[in-house]
KEKE-911636 format. One record per atom (N, C-alpha, C): residue number from 1; residue in one letter; x, y, z. Coordinates in steps of 0.001 Angstrom, whole numbers. Each point is the difference from the previous one (the first is absolute). Example, Ala and Ser with C-alpha at 12.3 -4.5 7.8 and 13.67 -1.06 7.14 Angstrom:
% residues 2
 num residu      px      py      pz
   1      a   13190   -5690    7800
   1      a    -890    1190       0
   1      a     900    1200       0
   2      s    -350    1050    -720
   2      s     820    1190      60
   2      s    -770    1090     730
END
This chain:
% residues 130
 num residu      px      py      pz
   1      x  -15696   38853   59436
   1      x    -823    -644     984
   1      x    -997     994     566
   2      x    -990    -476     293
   2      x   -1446     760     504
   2      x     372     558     871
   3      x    -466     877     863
   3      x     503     703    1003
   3      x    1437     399     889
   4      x    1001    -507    -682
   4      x    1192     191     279
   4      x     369    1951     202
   5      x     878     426     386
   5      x     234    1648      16
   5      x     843      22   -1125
   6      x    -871    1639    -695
   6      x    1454    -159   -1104
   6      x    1039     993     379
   7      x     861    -420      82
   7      x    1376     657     105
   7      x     650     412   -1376
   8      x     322    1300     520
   8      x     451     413   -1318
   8      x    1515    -357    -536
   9      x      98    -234   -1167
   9      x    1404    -972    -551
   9      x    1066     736    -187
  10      x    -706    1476    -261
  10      x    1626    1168    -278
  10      x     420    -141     806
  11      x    1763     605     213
  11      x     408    -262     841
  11      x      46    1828     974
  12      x    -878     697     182
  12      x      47    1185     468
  12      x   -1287     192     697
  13      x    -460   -1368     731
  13      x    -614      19    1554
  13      x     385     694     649
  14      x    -243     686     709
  14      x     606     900    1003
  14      x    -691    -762    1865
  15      x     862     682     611
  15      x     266     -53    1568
  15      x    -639    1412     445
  16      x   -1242      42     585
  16      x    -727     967     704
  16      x     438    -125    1432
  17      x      96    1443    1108
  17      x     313     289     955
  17      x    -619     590     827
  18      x    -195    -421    1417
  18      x   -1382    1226     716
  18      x     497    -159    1224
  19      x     987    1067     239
  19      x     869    -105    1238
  19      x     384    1557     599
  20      x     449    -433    1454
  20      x    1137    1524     212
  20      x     906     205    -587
  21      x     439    1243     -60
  21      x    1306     840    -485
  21      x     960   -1345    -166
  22      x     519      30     865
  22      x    1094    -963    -245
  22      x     -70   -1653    -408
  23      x    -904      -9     177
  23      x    -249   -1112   -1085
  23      x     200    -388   -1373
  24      x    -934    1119    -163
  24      x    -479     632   -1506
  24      x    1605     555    -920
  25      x     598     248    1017
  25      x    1130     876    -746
  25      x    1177   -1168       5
  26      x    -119   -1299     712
  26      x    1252   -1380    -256
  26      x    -372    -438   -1081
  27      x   -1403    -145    -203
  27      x    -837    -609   -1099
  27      x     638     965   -1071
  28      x     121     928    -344
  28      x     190    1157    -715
  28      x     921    -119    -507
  29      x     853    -432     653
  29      x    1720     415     339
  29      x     180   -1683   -1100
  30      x   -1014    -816     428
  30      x     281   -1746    -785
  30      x    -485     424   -1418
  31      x    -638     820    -784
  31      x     -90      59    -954
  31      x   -1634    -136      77
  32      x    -918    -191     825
  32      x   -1335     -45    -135
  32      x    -800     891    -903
  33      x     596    1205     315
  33      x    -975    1055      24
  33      x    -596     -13   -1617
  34      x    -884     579    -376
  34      x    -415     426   -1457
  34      x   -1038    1058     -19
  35      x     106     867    -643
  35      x    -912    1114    -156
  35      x    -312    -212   -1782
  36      x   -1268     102    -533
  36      x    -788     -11   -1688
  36      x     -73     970    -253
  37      x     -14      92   -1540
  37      x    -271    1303    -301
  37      x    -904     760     235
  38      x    -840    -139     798
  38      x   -1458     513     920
  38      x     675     526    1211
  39      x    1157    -386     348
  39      x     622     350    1128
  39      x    -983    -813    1578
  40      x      55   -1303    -751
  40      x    -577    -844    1040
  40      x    1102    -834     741
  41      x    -165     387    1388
  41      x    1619   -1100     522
  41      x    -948   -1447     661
  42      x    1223    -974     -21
  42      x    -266    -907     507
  42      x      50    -305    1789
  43      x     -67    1322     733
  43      x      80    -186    1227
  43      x    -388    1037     611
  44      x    -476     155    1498
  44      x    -657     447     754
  44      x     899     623    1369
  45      x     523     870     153
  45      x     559     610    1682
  45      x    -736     186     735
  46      x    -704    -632     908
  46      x    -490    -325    1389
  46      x     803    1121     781
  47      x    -881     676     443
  47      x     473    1164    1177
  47      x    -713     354     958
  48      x      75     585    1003
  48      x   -1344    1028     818
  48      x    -814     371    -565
  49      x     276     642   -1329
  49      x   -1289     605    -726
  49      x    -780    -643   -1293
  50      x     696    -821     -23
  50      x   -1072   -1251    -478
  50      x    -834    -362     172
  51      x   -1479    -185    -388
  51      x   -1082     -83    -218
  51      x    -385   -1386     273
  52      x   -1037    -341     788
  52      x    -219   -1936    -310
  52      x    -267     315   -1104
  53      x    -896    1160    -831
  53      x    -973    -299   -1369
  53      x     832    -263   -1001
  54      x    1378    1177     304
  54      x    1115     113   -1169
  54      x     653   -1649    -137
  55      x      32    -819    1396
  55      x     831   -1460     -42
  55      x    -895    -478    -889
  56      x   -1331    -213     419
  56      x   -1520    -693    -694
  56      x      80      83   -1557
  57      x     183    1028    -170
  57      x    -247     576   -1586
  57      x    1340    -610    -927
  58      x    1276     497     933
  58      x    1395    -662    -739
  58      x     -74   -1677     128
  59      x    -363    -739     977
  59      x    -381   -1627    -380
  59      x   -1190    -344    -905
  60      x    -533     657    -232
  60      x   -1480    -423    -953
  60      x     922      23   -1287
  61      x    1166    1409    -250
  61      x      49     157   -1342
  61      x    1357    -928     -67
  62      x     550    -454     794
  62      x    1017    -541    -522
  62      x    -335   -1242      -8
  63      x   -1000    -734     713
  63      x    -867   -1681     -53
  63      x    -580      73   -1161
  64      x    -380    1262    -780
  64      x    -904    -156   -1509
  64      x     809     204   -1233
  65      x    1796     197     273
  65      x     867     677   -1297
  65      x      71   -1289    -982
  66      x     232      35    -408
  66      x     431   -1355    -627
  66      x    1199    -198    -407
  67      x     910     929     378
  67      x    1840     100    -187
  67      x     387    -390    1292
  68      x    -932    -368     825
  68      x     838    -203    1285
  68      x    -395   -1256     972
  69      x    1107   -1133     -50
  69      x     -55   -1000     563
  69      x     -48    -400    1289
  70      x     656    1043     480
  70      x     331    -403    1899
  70      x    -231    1622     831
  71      x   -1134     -35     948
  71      x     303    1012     561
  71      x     458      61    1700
  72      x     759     198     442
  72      x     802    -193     762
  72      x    -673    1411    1315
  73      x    -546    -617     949
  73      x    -714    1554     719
  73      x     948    -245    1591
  74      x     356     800     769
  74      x     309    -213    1249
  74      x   -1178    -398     888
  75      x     183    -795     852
  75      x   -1005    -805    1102
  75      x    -637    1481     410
  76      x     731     370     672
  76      x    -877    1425     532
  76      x    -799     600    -703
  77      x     324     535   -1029
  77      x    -717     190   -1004
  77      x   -1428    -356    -577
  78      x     799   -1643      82
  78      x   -1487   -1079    -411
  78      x    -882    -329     928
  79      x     365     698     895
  79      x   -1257      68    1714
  79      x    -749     920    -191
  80      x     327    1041    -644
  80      x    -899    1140    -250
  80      x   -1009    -203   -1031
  81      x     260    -823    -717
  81      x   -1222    -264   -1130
  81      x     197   -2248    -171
  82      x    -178     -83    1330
  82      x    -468   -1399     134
  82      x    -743    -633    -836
  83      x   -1189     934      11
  83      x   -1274    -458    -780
  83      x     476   -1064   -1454
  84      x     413    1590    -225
  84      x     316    -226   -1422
  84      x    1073   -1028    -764
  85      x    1129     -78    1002
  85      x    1243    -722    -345
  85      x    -643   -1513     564
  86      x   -1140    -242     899
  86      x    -280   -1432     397
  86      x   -1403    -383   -1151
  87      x    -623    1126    -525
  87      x   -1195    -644    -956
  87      x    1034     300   -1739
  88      x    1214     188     -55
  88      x     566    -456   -1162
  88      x     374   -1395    -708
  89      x    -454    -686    -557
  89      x      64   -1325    -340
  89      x     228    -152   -1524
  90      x    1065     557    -547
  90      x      49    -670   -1454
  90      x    1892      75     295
  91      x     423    -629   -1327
  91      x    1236    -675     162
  91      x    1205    1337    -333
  92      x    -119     499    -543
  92      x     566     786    -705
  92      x    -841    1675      29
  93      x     573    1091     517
  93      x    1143    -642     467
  93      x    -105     -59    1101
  94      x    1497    -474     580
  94      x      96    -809    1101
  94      x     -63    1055     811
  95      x    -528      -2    1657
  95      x     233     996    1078
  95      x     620    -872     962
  96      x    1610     757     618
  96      x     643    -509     852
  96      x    -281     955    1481
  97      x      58    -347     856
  97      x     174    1075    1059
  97      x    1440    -205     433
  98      x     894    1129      85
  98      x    1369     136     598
  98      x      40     779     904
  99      x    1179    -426    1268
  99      x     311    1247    1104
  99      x     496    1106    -339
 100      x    -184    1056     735
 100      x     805    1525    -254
 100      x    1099    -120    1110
 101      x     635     772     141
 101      x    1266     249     884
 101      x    -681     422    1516
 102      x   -1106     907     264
 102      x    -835     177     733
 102      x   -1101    -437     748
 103      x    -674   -1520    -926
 103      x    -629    -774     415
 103      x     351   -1470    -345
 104      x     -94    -460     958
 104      x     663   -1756    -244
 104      x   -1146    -769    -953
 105      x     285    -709    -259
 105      x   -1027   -1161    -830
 105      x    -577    -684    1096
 106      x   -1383    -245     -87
 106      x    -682   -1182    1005
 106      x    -751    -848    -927
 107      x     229   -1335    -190
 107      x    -712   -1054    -691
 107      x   -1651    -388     365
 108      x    -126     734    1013
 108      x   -1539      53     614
 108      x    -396     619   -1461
 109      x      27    1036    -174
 109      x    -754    1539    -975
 109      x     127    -540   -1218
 110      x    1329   -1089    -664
 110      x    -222     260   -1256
 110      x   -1150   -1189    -686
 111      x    -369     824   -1415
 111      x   -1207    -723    -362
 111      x     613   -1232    -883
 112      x     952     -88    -544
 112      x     522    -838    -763
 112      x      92   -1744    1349
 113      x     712     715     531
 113      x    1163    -971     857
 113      x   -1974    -638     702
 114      x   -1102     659     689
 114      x    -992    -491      41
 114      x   -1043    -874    -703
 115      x      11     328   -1091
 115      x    -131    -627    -885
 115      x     274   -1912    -535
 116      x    1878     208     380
 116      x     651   -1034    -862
 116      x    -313   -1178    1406
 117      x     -67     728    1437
 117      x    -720    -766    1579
 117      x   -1395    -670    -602
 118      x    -656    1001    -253
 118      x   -1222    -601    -391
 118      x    -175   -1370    -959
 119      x     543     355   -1044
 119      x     375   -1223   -1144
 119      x     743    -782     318
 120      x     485    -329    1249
 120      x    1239    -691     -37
 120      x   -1135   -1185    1221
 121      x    -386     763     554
 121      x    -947    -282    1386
 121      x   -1624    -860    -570
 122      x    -709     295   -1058
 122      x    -386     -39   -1400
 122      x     184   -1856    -298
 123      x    1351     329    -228
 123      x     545   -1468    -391
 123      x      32   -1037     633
 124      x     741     570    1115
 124      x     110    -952    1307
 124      x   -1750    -874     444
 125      x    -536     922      67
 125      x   -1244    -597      71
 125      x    -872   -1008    -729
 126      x     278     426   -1240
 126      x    -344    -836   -1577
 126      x     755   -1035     -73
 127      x    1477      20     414
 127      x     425   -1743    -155
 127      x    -356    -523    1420
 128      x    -257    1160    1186
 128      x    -213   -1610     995
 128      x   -1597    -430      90
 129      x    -652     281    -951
 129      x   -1140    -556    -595
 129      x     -43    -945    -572
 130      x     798    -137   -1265
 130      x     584   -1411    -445
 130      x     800   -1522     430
END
């Protein structure tokens, strides 16, 4: 079908990560992690000395891999490069925002959960037209 996303059929999609320490390391601990023979990993440790450019640069390359289906960033995180995580719009892969142990989740910030308001709000309008 015409414009549909293609998803890739192997079964060795991977789960991208862009979080704090302890995040990064439960994820780790579940079997996430993957490093290529390039010695490219699939995740990011968010710290003090973390860079916005270094977050910027690690979401560009993991939104362009094509081994990787879901990238999973902490809310906090995804406040720091808003821009970018709210002008992302293709299907695959997917970007979730999750809480850290340190910062709670607020449904205000995330771009997804805004989004599905919008379309949902979208609708509502379009059938009470009819």
């Amino acid at each position: 079908m015409a414009g549909r996303a293609n998803i890739p059929t192997n079964s060795s999609a991977l789960i991208a990560i862009i979080a704090d320490e302890d995040t990064v390391t439960g994820f780790l601990l579940a079997g996430v992690g993957n490093v290529d023979l390039r010695k490219k990993t699939n995740y990011l440790i968010v710290d003090n000395k973390t860079t916005v450019k270094q977050i910027e640069d690690t979401f560009k390359e993991f939104t362009s891999r094509e081994d990787i289906a879901i990238v999973l960033i902490s809310q906090y995180v995804a406040n720091m490069i808003r821009f970018l995580v709210d002008s992302y719009n293709k299907p695959v892969p997917a970007i979730l925002e999750i809480p850290s142990k340190d910062h709670p989740y607020d449904p205000a910030h995330d771009s997804v959960l805004s989004r599905v308001k919008y379309l949902f709000s979208a609708e509502s309008v379009a059938s009470d037209r009819r």
